[in-house]
C-alpha positions as CSV (number, residue, x, y, z in Angstrom):
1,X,17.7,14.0,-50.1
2,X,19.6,10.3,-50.2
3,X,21.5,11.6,-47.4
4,X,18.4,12.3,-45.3
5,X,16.6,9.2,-46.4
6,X,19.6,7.0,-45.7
7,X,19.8,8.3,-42.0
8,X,16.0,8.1,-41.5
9,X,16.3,4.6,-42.5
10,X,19.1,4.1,-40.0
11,X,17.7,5.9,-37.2
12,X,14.5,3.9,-37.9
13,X,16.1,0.6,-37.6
14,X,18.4,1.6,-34.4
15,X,14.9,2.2,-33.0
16,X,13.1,-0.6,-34.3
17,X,16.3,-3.3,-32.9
18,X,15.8,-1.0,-29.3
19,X,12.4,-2.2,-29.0
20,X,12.9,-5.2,-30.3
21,X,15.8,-6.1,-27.3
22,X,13.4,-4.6,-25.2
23,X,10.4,-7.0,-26.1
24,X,13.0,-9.8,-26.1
25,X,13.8,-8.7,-22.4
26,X,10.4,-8.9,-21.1
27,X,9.6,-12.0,-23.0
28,X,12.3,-13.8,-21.4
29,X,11.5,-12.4,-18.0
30,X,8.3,-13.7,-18.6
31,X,9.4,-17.0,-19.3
32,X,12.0,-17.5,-16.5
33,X,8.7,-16.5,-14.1
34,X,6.2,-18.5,-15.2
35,X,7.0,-21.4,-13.0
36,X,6.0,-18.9,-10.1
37,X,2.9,-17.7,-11.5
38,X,1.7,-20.9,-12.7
39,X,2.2,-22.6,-9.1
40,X,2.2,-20.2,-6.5
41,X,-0.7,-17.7,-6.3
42,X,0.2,-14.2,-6.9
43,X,-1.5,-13.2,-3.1
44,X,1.1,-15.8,-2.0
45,X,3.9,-12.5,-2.8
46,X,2.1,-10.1,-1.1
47,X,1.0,-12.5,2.2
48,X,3.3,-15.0,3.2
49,X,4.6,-15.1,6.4
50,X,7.8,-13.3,5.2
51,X,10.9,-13.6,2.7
52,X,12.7,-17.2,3.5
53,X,12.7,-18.4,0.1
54,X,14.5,-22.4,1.3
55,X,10.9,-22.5,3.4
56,X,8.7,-21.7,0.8
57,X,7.8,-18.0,2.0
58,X,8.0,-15.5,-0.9
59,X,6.6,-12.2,0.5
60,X,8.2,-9.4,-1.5
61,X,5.6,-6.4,0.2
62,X,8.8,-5.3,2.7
63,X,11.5,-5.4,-0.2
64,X,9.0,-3.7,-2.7
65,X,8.3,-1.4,-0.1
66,X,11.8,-0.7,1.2
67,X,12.2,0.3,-3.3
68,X,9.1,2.6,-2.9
69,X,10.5,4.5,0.7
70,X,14.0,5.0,-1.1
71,X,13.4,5.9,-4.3
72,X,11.0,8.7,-2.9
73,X,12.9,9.7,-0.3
74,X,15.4,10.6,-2.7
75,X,13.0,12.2,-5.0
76,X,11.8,14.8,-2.3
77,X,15.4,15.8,-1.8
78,X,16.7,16.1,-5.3
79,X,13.4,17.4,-7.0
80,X,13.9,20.9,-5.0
81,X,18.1,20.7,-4.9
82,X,17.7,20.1,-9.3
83,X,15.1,22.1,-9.9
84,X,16.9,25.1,-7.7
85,X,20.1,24.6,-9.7
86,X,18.6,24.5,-13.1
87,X,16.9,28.2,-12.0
88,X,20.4,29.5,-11.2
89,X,21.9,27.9,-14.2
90,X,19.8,29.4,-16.4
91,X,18.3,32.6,-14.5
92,X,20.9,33.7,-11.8
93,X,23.8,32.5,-12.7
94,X,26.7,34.8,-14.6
95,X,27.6,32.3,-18.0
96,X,31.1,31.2,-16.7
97,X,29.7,30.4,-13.8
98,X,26.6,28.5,-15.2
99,X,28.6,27.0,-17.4
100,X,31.2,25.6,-14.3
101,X,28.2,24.8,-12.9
102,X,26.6,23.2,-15.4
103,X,29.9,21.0,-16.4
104,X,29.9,19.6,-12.4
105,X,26.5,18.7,-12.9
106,X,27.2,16.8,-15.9
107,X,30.5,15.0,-14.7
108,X,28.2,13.9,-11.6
109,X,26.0,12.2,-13.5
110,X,28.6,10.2,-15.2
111,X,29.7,8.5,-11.3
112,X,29.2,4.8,-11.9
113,X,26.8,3.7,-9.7
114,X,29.5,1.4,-7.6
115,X,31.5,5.0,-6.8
116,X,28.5,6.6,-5.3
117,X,27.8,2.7,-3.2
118,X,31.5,2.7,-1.8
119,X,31.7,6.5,-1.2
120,X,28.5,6.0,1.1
121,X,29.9,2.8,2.6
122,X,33.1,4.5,3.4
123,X,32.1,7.8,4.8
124,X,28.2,8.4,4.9
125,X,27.3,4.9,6.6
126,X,30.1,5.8,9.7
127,X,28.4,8.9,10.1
128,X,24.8,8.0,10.4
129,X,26.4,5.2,12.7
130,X,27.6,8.0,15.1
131,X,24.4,9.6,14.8
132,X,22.4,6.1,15.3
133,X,23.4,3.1,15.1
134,X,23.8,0.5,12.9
135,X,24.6,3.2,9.9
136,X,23.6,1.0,6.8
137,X,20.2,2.4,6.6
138,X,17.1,3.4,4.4
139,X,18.7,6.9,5.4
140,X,21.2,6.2,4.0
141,X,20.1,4.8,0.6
142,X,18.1,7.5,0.3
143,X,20.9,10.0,0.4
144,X,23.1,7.8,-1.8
145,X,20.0,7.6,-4.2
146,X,18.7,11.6,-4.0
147,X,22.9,11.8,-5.1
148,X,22.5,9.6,-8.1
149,X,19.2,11.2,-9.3
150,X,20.0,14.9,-8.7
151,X,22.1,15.1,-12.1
152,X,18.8,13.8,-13.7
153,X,16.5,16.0,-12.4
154,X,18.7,18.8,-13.0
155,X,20.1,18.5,-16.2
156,X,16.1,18.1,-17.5
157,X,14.9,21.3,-15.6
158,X,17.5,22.9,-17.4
159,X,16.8,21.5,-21.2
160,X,12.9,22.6,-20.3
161,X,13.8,25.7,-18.7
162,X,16.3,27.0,-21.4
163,X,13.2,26.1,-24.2
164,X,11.0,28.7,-22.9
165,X,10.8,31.4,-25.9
166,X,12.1,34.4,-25.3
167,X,9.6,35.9,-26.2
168,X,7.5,35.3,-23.4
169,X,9.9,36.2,-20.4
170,X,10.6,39.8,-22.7
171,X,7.0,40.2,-22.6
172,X,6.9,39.3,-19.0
173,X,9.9,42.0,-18.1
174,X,8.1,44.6,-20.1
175,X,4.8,44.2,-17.9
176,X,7.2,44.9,-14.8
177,X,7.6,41.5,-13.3
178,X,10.5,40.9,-11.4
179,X,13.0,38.2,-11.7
180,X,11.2,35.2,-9.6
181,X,7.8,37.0,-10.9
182,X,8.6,36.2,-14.5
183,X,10.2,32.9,-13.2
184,X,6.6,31.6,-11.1
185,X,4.3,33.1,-13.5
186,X,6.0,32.3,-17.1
187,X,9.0,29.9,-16.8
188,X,7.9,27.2,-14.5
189,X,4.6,27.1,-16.4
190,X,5.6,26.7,-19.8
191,X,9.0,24.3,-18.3
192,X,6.7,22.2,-16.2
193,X,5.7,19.6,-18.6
194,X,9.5,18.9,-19.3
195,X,10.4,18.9,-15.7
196,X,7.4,16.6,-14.9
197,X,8.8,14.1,-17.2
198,X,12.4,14.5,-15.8
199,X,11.3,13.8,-12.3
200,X,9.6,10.9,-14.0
201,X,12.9,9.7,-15.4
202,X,14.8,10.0,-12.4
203,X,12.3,7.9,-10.5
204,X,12.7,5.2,-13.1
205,X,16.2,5.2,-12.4
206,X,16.2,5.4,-8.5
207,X,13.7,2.3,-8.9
208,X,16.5,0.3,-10.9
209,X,19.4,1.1,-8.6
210,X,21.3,-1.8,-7.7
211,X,24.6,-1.9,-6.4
212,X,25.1,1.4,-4.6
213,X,21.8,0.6,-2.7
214,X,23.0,-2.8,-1.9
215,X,26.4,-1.2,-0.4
216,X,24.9,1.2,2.3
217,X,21.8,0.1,2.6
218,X,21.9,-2.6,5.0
219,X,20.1,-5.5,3.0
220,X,17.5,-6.8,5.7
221,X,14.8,-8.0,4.8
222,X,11.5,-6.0,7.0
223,X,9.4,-3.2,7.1
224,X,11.5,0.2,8.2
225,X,10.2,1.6,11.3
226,X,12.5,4.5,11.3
227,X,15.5,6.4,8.9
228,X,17.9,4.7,10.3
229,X,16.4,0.7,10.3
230,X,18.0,-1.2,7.2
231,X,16.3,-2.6,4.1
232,X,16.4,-4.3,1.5
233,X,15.3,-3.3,-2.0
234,X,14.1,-5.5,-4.9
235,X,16.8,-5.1,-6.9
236,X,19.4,-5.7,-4.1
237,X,17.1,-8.7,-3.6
238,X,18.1,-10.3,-7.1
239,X,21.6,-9.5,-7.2
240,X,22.2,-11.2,-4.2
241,X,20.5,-14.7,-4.2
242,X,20.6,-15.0,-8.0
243,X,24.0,-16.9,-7.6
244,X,22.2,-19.5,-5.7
245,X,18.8,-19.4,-6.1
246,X,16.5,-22.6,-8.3
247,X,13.3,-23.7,-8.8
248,X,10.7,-21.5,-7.6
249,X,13.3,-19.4,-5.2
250,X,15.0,-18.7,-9.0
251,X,11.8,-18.1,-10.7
252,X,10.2,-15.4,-8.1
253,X,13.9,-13.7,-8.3
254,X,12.7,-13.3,-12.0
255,X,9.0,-12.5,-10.9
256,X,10.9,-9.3,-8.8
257,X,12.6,-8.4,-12.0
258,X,9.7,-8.2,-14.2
259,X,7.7,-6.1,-11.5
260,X,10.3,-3.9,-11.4
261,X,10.4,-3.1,-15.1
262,X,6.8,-3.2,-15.3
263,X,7.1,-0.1,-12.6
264,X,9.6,1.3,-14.9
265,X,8.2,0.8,-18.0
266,X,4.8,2.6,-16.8
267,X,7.1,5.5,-15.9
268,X,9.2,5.9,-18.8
269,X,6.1,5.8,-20.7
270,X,4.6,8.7,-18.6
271,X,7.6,10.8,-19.0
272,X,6.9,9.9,-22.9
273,X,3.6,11.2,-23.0
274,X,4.1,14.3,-20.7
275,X,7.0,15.4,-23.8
276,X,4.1,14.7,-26.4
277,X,2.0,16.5,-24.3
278,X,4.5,19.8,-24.5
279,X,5.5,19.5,-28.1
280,X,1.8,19.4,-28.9
């Protein structure tokens, strides 16, 4: 009984210093905006003429926008890639080969972030140059990024799919079902709460994504017409003028980084509800 009351008390203070860093986090980010958002008007980021921060023109719609096209292009190519390997992990696989399988997925998702940025500038951006040029493209963030997430979305297809009770896919072999039967009517019901909150999480991350995106992603500043124009994504946006930036060019830097873990913050909080929502 000490023994459990000493850990709660630990766990309970790990999670109350988490919280606390992240209020001190958005406190300061607060802070280091406020100059922004007490002079300029906040439809000033949304209509200015575009991004050229030295002449006073803050518009962050394209670089906000070029975040939104990336992070869901990769979501609609590593949402079905995951969610088909977690099915074959768990339903199709033999174990040694789930179990491979499952170890690649895992070592994936430990890649820093940089690996994935310099395999993509060395080898995907060429490609897609030789396709259409200039190569450093949304395309190519988005395949850099759907990379980057699939170990995310997989791994927490997998977790839901391998809590289903037994009980249910017995019952739902002993009424005749077949394989992807039991797997459409049974599994991916009970799993999809858990998988919802997964493709949550790996949205929250795409979102965040810094350098990789920065590497292959061309870093202009514009709307995308096509794939294969480049952009330029918040975060991108911050790591690459924060060496230089002051006054107000400094403080909207900060104003990007507290929209984008507002964004984040709303999603991780989704993805926390949605697991409430299947443990209830």
């Amino acid at each position: 009984m000490l023994t459990d009351k000493l850990l709660i008390g630990i766990l309970r203070a790990g999670a109350m210093m988490a919280a606390l860093v992240m209020l001190l986090i958005l406190i300061f980010l607060m802070h280091e905006s406020w100059p922004a958002l007490s002079t300029l008007s906040i439809g000033r980021f949304m209509t200015d003429a575009s991004w050229h921060p030295l002449e006073g023109a803050y518009n962050l719609m394209p670089m906000l926008s070029g975040t939104v096209l990336a992070s869901a292009g990769a979501l609609l190519l590593a949402v079905p890639l995951g969610l088909a390997s977690a099915l074959f992990i768990v339903f199709y696989a033999p174990l040694h080969l789930a179990t491979l399988y499952k170890r690649l997925i895992e070592l994936l998702s430990g890649i820093p972030s940089v690996v994935f940025g310099f395999w993509g500038l060395t080898t995907l951006v060429p490609l897609i140059n030789q396709w259409n040029p200039p190569g450093a493209s949304l395309l190519a963030g988005i395949l850099v990024l759907a990379m980057m997430i699939l170990p995310t979305v997989t791994l927490t297809a997998y977790t839901a799919l391998a809590a289903v009770p037994d009980e249910l896919l017995r019952n739902a072999a002993a009424l005749g079902l077949s394989r992807w039967g039991m797997i459409k009517g049974v599994a991916l019901p009970a799993a999809k709460t858990g998988i919802a909150a997964g493709i949550i999480l790996a949205v929250a991350r795409a979102l965040g994504e810094t350098m990789a995106v920065l590497m292959v992603a061309g870093n202009v500043v514009q709307y995308p017409e096509t794939l294969f124009d480049p952009v330029r994504t918040l975060a991108a946006n911050i790591a690459l003028e924060t060496a230089y930036a002051m006054g107000d060019h400094r403080a909207v830097l900060f104003v990007s980084g507290l929209l984008l873990l507002l964004l984040i913050m709303v999603l991780s909080g989704m993805a926390g509800l949605l697991e409430k929502q299947r443990h209830a």
